[in-house]
C-alpha positions as CSV (number, residue, x, y, z in Angstrom):
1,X,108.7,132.4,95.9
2,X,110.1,129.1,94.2
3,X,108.8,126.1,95.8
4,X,111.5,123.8,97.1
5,X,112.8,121.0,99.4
6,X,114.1,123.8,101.9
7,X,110.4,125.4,102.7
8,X,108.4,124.1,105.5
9,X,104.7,122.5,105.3
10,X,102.8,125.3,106.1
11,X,105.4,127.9,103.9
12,X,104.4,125.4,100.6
13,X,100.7,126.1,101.6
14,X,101.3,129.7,102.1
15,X,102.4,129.8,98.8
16,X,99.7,127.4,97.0
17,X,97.3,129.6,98.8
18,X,98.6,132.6,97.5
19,X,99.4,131.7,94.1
20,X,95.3,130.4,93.9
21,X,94.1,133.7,95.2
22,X,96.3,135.5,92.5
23,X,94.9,133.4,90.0
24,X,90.9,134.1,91.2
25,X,92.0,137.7,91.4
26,X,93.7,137.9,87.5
27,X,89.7,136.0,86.8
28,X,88.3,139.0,88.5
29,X,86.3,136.4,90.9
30,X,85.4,136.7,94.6
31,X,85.9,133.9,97.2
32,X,82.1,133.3,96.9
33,X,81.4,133.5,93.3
34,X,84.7,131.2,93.0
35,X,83.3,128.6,95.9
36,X,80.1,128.7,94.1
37,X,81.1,127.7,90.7
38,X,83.8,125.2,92.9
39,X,80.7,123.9,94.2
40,X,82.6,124.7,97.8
41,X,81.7,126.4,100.8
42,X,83.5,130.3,100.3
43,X,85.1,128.9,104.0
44,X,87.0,126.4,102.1
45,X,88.2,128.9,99.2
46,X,89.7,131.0,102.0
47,X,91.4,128.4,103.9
48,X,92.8,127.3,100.5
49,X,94.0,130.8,99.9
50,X,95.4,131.0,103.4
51,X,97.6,128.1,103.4
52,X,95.5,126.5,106.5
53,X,95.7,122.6,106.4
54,X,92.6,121.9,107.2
55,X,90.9,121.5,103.5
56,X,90.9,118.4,101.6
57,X,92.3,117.9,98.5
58,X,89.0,117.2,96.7
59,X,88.5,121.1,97.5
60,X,91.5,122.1,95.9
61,X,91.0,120.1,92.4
62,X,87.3,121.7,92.3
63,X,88.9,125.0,93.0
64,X,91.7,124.2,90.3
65,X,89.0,123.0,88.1
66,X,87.3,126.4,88.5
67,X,90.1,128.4,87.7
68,X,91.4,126.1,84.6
69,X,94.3,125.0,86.3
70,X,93.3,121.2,86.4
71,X,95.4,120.3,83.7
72,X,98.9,122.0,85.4
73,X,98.2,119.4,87.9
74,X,99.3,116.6,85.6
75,X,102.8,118.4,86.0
76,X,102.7,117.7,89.7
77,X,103.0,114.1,89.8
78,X,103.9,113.0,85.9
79,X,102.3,109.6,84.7
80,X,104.8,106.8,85.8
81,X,106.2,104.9,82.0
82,X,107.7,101.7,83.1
83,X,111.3,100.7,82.0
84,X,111.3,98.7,79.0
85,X,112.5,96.1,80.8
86,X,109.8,95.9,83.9
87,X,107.3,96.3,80.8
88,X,108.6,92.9,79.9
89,X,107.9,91.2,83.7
90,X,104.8,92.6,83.9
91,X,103.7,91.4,80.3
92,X,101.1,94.2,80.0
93,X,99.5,93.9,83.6
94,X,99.7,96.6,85.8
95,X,101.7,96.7,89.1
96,X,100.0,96.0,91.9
97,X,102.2,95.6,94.9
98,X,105.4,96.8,96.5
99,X,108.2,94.7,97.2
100,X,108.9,96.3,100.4
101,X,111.9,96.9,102.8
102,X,112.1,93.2,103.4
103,X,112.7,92.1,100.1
104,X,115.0,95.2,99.6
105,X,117.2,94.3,102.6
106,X,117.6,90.9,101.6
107,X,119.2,92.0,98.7
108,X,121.8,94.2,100.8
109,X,122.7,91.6,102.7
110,X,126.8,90.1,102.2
111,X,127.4,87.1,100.4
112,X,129.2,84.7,102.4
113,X,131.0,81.1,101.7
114,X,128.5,79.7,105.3
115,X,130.8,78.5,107.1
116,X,131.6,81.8,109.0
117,X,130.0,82.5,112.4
């Protein structure tokens, strides 16, 4: 299954879940030789592999770790690469605040002469 906008939540974990337990499986690893060398409890390997959200995401990087999949993980979220422009504002500091909604809707706001009520 594709993993898209449309599923739910829980369908998206399903399907992480499944996808790690296919990977442990193609490594020939049980849930407890796999939480060992995770340096997990086997509990968390199978709620991982069950799609339950009760794991933390440190257990599913030492699990990824585990089954050399770390480095697939930079596809999830790509490293930002500022405009050349913002580049230029920033003068080689990094960002370290949002503008926020305010500044954003003072922007949106019409022009006007000020002299209308």
């Amino acid at each position: 299954m594709k993993i898209s906008t449309t599923l739910t939540d829980a369908a998206v974990l399903r399907e992480l879940g499944q996808r790690l337990a296919e990977a442990r499986l193609e490594r020939n690893m049980t849930q407890a030789a796999l939480a060992e060398e995770a340096g997990v409890a086997k509990r968390t390997v199978e709620r991982l592999e069950s799609g339950e959200t009760a794991t933390q995401l440190s257990g599913f990087v030492r699990v990824c770790r585990a089954l050399g999949l770390l480095d697939r993980l930079d596809s999830l979220i790509p490293e930002a690469i500022a405009s050349p422009l913002a580049q230029l504002e920033l003068r080689g500091r990094q960002r370290q605040r949002a503008t926020g909604r305010k500044a954003a809707l003072a922007k949106a706001k019409q022009w006007t002469w000020g002299n209308e009520a």
